[in-house]
C-alpha positions in Angstrom: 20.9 36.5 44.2 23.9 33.8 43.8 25.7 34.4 40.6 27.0 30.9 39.0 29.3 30.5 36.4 28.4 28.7 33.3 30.2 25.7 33.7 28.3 25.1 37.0 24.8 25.9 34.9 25.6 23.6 32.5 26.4 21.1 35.3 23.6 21.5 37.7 21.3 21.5 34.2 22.7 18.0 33.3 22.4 16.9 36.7 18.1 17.7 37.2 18.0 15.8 33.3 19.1 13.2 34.5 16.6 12.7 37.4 13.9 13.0 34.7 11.7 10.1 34.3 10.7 9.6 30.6 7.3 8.0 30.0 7.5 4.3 28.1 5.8 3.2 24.8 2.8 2.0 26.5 2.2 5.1 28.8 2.7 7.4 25.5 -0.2 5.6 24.1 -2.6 5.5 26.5 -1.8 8.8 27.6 -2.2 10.1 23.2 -5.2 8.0 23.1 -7.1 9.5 26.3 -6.3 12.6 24.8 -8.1 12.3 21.8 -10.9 11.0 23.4 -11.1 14.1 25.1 -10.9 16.2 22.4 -14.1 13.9 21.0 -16.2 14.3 23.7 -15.5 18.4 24.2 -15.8 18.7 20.2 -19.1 16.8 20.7 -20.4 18.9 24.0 -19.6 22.4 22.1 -21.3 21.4 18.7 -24.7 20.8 20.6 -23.8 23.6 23.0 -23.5 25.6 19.9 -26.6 24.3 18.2 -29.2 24.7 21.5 -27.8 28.3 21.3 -28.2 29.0 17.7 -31.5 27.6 17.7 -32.6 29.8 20.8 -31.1 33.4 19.3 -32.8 32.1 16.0 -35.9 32.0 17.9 -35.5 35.0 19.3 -34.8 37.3 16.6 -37.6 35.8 14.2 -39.9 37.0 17.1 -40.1 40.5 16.0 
């Protein structure tokens, strides 16, 4: 494994920042808002998920 010195590090870290493309304003938001979207729908698909399966074990156990 090549050993490099930290001045070199520090160099080679500044140079890969610098080819780092930063996403604009508009991209931020669309990007935020699709996300909470997301987070809407799966909320949404694990209540009732949660519900269809609480109703079915509650069916079950007042069986006996």
């Amino acid at each position: 494994m090549a050993r490099t010195n930290p001045l070199g590090f520090l160099q080679q870290v500044r140079a890969e920042a610098a080819k780092v493309v930063w996403p604009n304003r508009q991209e931020t938001l669309v990007s935020t808002v699709m996300v909470l979207i997301m987070i809407a729908v799966a909320s949404l698909f694990f209540m009732a998920a949660d519900q269809i399966i609480s109703f079915f074990v509650g069916l079950l156990l007042n069986l006996g």
